[in-house]
TILOLUM-291358 format. One record per residue (C-alpha): x, y, z; residue number from 0. Coordinates in Angstrom, 1 decimal, decimal comma. Layout:
<sites>
     east    north       up   pos
        X        Y        Z   NUM
...
</sites>
This chain:
<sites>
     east    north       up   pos
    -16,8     13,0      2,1     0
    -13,0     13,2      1,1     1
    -10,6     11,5      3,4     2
     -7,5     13,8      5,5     3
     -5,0     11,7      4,5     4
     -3,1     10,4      1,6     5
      0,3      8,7      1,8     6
      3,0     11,0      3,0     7
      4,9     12,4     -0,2     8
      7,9     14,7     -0,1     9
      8,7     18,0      1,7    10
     10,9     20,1      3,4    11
     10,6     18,1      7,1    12
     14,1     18,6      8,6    13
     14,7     15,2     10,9    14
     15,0     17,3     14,0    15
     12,1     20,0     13,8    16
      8,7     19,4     15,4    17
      6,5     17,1     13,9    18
      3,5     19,3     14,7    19
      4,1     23,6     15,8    20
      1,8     25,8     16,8    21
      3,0     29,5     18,1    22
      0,9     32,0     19,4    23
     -2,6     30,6     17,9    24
     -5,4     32,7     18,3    25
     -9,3     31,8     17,0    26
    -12,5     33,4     17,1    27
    -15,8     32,4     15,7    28
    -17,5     35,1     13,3    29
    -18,8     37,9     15,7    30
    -17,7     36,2     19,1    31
    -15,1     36,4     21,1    32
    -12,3     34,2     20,9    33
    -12,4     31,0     21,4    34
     -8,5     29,9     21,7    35
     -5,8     32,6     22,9    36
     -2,3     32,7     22,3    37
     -1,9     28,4     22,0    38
      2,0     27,6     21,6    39
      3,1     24,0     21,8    40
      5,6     21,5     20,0    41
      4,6     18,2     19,0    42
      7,9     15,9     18,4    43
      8,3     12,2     17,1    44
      7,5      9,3     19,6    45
      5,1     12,2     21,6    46
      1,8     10,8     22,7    47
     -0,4     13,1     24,1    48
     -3,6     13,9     25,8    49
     -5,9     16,9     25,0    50
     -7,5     17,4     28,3    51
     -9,9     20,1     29,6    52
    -13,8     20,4     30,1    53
    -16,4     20,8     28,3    54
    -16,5     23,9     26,2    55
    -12,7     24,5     26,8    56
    -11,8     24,5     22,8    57
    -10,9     21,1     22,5    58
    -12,4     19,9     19,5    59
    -11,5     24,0     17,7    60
     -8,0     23,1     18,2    61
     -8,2     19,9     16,8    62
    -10,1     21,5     13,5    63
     -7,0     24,1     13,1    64
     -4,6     21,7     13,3    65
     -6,1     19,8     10,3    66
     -7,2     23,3      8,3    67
    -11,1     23,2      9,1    68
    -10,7     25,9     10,4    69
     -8,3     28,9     10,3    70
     -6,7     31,0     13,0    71
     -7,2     34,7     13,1    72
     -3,4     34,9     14,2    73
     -0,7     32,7     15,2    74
      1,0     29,6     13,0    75
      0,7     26,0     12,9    76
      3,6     24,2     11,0    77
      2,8     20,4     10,0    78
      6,4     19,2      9,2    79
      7,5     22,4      8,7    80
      4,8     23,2      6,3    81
      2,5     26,3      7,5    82
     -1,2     25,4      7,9    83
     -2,9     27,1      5,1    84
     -5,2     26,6      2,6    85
     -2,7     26,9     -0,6    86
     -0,8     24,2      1,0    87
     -3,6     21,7      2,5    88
     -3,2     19,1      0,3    89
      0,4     18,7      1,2    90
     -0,3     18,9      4,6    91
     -3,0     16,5      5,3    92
     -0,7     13,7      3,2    93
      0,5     12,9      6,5    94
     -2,5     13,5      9,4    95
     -5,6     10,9      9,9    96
     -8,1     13,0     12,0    97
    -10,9     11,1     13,3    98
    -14,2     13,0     13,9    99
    -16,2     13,0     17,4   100
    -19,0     11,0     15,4   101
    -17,7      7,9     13,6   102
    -20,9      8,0     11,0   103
    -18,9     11,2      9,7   104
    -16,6      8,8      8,3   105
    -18,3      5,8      7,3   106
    -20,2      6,8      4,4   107
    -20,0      3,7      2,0   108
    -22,6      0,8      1,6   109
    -20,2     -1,8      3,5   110
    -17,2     -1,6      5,9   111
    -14,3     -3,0      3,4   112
    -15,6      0,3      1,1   113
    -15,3      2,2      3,1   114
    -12,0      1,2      4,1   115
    -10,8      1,1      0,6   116
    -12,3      4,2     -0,6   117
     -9,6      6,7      0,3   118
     -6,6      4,6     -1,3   119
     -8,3      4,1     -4,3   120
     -9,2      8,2     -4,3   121
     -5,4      8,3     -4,2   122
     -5,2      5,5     -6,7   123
     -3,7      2,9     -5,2   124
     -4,7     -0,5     -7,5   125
     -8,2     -2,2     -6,2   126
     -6,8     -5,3     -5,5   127
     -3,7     -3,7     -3,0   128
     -6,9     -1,6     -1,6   129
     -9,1     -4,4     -0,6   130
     -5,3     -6,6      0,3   131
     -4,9     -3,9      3,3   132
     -8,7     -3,4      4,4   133
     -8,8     -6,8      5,4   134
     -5,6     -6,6      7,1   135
     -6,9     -4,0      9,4   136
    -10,6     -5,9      9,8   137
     -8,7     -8,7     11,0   138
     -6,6     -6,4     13,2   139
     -9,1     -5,0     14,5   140
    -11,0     -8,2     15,0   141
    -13,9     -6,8     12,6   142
    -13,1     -9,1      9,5   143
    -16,7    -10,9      9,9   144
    -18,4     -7,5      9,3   145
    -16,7     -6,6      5,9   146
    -19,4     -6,4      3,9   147
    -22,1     -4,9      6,4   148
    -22,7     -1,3      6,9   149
    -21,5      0,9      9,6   150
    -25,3      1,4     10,3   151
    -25,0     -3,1     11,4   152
    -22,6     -2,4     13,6   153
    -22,1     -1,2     17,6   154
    -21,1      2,0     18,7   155
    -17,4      0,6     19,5   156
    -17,5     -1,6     16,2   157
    -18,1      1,6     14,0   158
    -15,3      3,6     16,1   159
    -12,7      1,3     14,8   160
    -13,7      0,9     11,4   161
    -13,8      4,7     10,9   162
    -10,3      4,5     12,5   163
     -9,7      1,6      9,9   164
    -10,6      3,8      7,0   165
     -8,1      6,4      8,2   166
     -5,1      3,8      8,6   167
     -5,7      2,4      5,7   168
     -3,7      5,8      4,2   169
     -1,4      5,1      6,6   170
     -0,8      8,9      7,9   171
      1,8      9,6     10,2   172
      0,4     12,3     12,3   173
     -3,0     10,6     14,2   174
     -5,3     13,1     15,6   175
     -8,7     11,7     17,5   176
    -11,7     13,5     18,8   177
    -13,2     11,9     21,7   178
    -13,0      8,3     20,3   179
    -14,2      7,0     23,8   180
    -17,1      8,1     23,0   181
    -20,2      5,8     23,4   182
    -17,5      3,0     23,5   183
    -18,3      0,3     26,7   184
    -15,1     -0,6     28,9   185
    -14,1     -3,9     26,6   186
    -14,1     -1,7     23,5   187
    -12,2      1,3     25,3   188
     -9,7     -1,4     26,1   189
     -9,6     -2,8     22,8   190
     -9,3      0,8     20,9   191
     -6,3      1,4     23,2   192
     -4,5     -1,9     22,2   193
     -4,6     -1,3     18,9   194
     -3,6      2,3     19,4   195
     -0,2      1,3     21,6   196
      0,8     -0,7     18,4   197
      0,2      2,0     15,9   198
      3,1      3,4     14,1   199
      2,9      6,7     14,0   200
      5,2      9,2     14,7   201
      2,5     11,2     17,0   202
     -0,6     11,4     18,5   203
     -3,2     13,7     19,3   204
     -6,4     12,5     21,6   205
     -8,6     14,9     22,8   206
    -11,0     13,2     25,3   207
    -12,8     13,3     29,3   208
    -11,8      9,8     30,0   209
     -8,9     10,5     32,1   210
     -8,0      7,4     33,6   211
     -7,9      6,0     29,7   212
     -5,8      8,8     28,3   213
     -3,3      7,6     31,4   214
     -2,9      4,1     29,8   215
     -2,6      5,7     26,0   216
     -0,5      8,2     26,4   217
      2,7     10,1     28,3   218
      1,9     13,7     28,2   219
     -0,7     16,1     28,8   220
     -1,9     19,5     27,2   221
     -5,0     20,9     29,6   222
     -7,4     24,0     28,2   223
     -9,0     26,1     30,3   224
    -11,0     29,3     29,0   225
     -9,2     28,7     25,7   226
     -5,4     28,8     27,0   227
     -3,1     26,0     27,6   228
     -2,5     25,9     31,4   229
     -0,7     22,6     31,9   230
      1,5     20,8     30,3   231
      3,1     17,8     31,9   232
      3,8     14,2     31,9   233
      0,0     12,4     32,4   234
      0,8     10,3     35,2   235
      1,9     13,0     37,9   236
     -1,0     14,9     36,6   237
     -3,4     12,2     37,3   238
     -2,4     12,0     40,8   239
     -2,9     15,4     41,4   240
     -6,7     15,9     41,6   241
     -7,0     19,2     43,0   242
     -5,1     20,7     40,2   243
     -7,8     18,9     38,3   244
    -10,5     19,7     40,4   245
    -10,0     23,5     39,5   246
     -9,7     22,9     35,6   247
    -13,6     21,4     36,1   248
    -11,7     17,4     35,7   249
    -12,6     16,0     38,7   250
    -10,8     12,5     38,1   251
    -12,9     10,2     40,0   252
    -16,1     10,9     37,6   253
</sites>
């Protein structure tokens, strides 16, 4: 499988335009109805944010047109200024790491550092600045003993990170993550959101049900409901208010 990311080359990104811009997205699946309607939001350096709603909402479909796995029947999404479409996806996904739901979707190779170093040297980056950098982010991510093992050796929150590793390693500046709590204990959820706080990316995506978790990760909240936006706030207000929860099926206590 062929990493999202490269390094970030050049294009038109005016300083002061949204980082990430989607106006009036709509998406259907072949023969169904549709599954997003009318999405419009602005994504702007620094921003942090929380894809919130429940199960079946159209999380993880919004996350898959951001990054071109899918395409909208109508509506825009501008990365940087550059439109979302399949003539111009190889520009565009220079600069977004998008981490899949399932972290053995990324972890492919037969050991952790090769998997690590596979997309830089897919982008040609020498071997030796490759391997320089993987270890840099095994140590920072306290998984430099497991190097040479295979994601199949390693825990459920041990595989999370080095799938998250193998996307830094391009170092994209737009991070986009699927449910990355998932299957992770409460150690590992705190550990993933250490080493998120001190990433340096410009912004952040995460779609996930761990509420209380998104609270400590990020500042602002998008919430779907039957495939529209219908909040979007600063997390922490939102958090205390769990009857507006309660109705968008996110009852915060569970």
């Amino acid at each position: 499988m062929k990493s999202l990311t490269s390094n970030p080359g050049t294009s038109t990104y005016h300083p002061n335009a949204a980082v990430v811009e989607v106006q009036n997205l709509v998406y259907a699946y072949p023969n169904q109805e549709s599954v997003l309607h009318n999405i419009s939001f602005s994504l702007n350096r620094g921003d942090r944010v929380a894809l919130m709603g429940a199960t079946g909402s159209g999380k993880s479909t919004l996350l898959e047109n951001l990054v071109g796995l899918k395409q909208p029947q109508t509506g825009k999404i501008l990365i940087n200024g550059i439109p979302v479409e399949p003539r111009n996806l190889p520009q565009v996904r220079r600069y977004i790491g998008f981490s899949f739901q399932d972290a053995n979707d990324q972890l492919f190779m037969p050991t952790i550092l090769e998997d690590i170093t596979f997309g830089p040297r897919n982008y040609g980056v020498p071997k030796a600045t490759a391997i320089d950098k993987a270890r840099q982010l095994l140590a920072d991510f306290g998984l430099e003993a497991y190097a040479n093992r295979s994601a199949h050796e390693l825990s459920g929150g041990q595989r999370r990170l080095a799938a998250l590793a193998s996307i830094l390693a391009l170092e994209p500046t737009i991070l986009i993550l699927d449910e990355p709590t998932n299957g992770l204990d409460p150690a590992w959820r705190r550990h993933l959101a250490q080493v998120l706080l001190k990433l340096p990316v410009q912004v952040m995506l995460i779609a996930s049900h761990e509420l209380h978790w998104l609270g400590k990760v990020t500042q602002r909240a998008l919430v779907l409901s039957g495939g529209r936006i219908h909040i979007d706030s600063q997390i922490q207000p939102l958090l205390q208010n769990g009857e507006a929860l309660e109705q968008l099926g996110l009852p915060v206590d569970w």
